[in-house]
C-alpha positions as CSV (number, residue, x, y, z in Angstrom):
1,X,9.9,-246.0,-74.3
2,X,6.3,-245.6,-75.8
3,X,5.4,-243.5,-77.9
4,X,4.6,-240.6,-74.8
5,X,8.3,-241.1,-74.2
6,X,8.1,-243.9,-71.4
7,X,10.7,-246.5,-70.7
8,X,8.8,-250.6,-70.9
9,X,9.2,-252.9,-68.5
10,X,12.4,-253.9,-69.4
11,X,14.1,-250.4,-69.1
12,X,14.6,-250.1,-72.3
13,X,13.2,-248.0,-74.8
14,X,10.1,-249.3,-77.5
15,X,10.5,-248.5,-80.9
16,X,7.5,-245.8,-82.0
17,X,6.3,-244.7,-84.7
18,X,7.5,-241.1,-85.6
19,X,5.3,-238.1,-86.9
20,X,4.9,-236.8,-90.3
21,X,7.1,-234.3,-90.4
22,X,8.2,-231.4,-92.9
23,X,11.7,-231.1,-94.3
24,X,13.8,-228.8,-94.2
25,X,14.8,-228.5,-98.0
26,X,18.3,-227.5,-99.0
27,X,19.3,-224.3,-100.5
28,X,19.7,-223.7,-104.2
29,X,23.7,-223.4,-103.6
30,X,24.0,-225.9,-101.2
31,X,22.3,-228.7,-103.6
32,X,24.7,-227.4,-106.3
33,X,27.8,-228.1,-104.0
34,X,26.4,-231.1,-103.1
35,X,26.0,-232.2,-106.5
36,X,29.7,-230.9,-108.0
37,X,31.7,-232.0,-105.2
38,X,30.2,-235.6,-104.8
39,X,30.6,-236.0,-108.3
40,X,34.3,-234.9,-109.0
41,X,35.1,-237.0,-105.6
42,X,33.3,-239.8,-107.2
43,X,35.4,-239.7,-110.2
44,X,38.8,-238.8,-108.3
45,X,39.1,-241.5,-105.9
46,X,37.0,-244.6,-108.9
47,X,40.8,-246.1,-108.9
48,X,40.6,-246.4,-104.4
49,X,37.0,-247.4,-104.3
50,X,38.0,-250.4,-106.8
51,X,41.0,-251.2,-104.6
52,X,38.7,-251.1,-101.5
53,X,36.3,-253.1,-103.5
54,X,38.4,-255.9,-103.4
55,X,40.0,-255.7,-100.2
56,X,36.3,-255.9,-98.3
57,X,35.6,-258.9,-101.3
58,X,38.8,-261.0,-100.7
59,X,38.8,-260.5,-96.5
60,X,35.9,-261.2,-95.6
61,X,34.1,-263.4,-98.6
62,X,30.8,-261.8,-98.9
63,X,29.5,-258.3,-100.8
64,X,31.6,-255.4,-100.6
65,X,29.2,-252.7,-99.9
66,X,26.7,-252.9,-96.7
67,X,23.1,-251.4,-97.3
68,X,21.3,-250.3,-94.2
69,X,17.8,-248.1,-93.7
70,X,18.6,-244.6,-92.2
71,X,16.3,-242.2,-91.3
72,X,16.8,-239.4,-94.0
73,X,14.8,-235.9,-94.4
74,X,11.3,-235.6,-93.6
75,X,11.4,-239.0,-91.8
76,X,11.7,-240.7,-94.5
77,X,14.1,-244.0,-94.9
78,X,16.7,-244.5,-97.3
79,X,19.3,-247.1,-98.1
80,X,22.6,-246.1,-97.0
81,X,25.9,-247.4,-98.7
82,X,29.1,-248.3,-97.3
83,X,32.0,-250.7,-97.3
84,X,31.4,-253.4,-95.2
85,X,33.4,-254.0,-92.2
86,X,32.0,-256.7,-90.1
87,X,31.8,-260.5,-91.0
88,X,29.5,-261.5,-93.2
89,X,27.5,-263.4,-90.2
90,X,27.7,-260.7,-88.3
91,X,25.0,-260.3,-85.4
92,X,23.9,-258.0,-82.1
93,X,24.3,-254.5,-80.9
94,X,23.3,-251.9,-83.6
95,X,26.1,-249.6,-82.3
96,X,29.7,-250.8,-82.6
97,X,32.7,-250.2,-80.3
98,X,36.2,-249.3,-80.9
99,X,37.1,-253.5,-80.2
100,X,33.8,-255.4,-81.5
101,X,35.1,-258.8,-82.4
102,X,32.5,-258.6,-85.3
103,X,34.7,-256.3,-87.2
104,X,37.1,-257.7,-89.7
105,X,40.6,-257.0,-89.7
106,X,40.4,-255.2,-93.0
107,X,37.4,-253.2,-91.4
108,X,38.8,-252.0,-88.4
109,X,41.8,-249.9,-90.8
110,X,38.9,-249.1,-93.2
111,X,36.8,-247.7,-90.1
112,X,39.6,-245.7,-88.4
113,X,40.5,-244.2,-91.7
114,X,37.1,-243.5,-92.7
115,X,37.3,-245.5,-95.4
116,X,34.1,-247.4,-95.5
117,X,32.5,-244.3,-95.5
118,X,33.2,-243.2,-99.2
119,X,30.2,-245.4,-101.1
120,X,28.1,-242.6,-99.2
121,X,29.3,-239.8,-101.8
122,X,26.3,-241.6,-103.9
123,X,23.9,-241.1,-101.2
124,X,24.7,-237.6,-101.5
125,X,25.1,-237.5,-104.8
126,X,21.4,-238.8,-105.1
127,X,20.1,-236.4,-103.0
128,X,19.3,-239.3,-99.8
129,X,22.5,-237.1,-97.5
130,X,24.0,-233.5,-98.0
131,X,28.1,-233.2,-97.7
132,X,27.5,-231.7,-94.1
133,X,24.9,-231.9,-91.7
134,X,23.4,-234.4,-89.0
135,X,24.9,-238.1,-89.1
136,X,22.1,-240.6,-90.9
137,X,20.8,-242.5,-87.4
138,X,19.7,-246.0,-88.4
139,X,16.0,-246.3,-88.8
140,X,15.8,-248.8,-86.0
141,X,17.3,-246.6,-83.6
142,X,15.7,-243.2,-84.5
143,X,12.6,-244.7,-84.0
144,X,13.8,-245.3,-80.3
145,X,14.3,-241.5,-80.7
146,X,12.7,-239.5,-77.3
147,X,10.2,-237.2,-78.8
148,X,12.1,-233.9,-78.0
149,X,15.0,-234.9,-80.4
150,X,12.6,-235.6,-83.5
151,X,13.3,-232.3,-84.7
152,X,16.8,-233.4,-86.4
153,X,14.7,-235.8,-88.7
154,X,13.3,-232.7,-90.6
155,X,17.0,-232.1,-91.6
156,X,19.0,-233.9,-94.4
157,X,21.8,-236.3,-92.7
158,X,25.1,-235.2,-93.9
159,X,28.3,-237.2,-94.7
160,X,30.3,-235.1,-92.0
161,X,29.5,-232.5,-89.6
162,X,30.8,-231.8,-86.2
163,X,29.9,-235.2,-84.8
164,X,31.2,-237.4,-87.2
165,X,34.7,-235.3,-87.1
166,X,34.5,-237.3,-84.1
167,X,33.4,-239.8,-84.0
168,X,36.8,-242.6,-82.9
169,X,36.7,-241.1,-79.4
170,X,32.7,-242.2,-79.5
171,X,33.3,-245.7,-80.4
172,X,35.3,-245.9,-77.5
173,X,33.1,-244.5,-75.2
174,X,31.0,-247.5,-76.1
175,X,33.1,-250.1,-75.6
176,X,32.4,-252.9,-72.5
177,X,28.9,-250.9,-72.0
178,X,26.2,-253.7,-71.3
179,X,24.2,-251.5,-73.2
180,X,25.2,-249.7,-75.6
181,X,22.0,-248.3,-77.2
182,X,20.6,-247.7,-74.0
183,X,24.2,-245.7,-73.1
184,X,23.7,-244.0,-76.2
185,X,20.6,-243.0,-76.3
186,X,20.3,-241.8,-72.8
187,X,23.3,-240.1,-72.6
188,X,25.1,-239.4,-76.1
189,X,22.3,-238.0,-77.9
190,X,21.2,-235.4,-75.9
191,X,25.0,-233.5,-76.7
192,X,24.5,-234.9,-80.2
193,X,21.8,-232.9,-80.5
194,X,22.8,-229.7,-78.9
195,X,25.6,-230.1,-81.5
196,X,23.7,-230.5,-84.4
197,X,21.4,-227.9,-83.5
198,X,24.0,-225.4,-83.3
199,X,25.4,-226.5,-86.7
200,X,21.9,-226.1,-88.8
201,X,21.3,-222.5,-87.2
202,X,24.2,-221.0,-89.0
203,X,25.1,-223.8,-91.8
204,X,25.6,-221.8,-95.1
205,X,28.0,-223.1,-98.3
206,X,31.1,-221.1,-96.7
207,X,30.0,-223.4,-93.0
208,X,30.0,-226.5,-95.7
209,X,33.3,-225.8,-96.9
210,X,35.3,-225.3,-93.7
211,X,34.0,-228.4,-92.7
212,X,34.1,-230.2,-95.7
213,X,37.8,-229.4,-95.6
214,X,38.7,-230.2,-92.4
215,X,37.5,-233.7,-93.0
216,X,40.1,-235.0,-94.7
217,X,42.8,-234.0,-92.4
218,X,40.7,-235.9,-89.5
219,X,40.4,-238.8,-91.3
220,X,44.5,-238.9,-91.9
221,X,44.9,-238.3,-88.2
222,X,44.0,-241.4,-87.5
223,X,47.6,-243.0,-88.3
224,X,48.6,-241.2,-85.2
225,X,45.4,-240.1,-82.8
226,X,44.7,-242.5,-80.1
227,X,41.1,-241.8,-78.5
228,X,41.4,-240.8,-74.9
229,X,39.7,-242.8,-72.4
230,X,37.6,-245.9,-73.0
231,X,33.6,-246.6,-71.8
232,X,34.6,-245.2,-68.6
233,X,36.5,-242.1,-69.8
234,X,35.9,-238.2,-68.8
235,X,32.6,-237.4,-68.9
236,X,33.6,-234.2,-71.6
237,X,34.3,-237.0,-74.2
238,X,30.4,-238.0,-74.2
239,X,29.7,-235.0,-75.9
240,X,30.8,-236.7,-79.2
241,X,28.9,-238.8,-81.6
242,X,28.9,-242.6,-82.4
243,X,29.6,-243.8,-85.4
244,X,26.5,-245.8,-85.2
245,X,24.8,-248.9,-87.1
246,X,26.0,-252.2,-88.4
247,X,28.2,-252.4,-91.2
């Protein structure tokens, strides 16, 4: 895709370079929630983070937390922090599957719990991501965005939302897809959107709350949830999120 929206040569889309574009800026009470709950979370779960610390360190023998540019408010890239999950050498597909041989053992129970997603309280914490909002795309990717979606870029990506509370039966629909981007892109993002633009017309603290809280009991449904369907699954399962990016 060029930068008019086009598909290349190859059919798949060309990375472009995306508009200046104005933020969005949080509320007044929303920062403040932002800023208290990161931080008590921070110092709650210091004693897991350690223990997780060492479990990415001794299973896989290379740096616990994974550092990636996402596309953050405005446009504008920051470096994203989470525990990583995939081998040290890892290499291809910036999206990852429910069954990517890439990720390590320890990675697959830190991904299905969530887990590897905790180093992002910083991010938030920092002010780079909100509690709730729009999941941070990988820069690579967004800037394979199709123009009519760069609206969500204005917005500050949030460390849950509606489509990260599901994102399991995502990585699932990716799996065996020769192309997952392309799959993604094409297909996933458009009802990624739609659900993300229905979350920012009414988000308020009391919208960041019920989500915020619901959010843990996803993550602890893993030890018994099995996604439904695979890459070739119901069509209504599309309408969820990937969990998106290398890590």
């Amino acid at each position: 895709m060029d930068t008019t929206g086009h598909l290349d040569t190859t059919g798949h889309a060309q990375q472009q370079v995306l508009p200046h574009m104005t933020p969005v800026p949080l509320t007044v009470p929303r920062r403040a929630l932002d800023v208290v709950v990161s931080l008590v979370l921070l110092v709650l779960l210091s004693p897991l983070l350690l223990v997780l610390t060492v479990l990415v360190r001794s299973t896989s023998g290379g740096p616990a937390i994974f550092r990636q540019r996402r596309m953050g408010e405005g446009a504008l890239e920051f470096t994203l922090y989470k525990f990583r999950t995939m081998r040290q050498d890892a290499a291809g597909p910036g999206l990852t599957g429910m069954s990517d041989p890439r990720v390590t053992a320890a990675g697959r129970l830190l991904r299905r719990f969530g887990l590897d997603e905790l180093p992002q309280l910083f991010n938030v914490l920092r002010g780079d991501m909100t509690l709730v909002g729009p999941r941070p795309e990988a820069a690579e990717l967004a800037h394979r965005y199709p123009p009519q979606y760069h609206w969500v870029f204005r917005h500050r990506p949030g460390l849950t939302g509606p489509c990260q509370l599901r994102s399991r039966s995502d990585a699932a629909l990716l799996d065996g897809r020769p192309d997952p981007e392309r799959y993604y892109l094409e297909v996933m993002l458009p009802r990624r959107a739609a659900m993300d633009a229905e979350l920012l017309a009414r988000i308020t603290p009391f919208t960041v709350l019920r989500l915020a809280a619901r959010t843990p009991w996803y993550l602890l449904s893993a030890a018994w949830d099995r996604p439904r369907g695979s890459c070739a699954g119901a069509a209504g399962d599309v309408a969820r999120c990937t969990e998106g990016g290398r890590s």
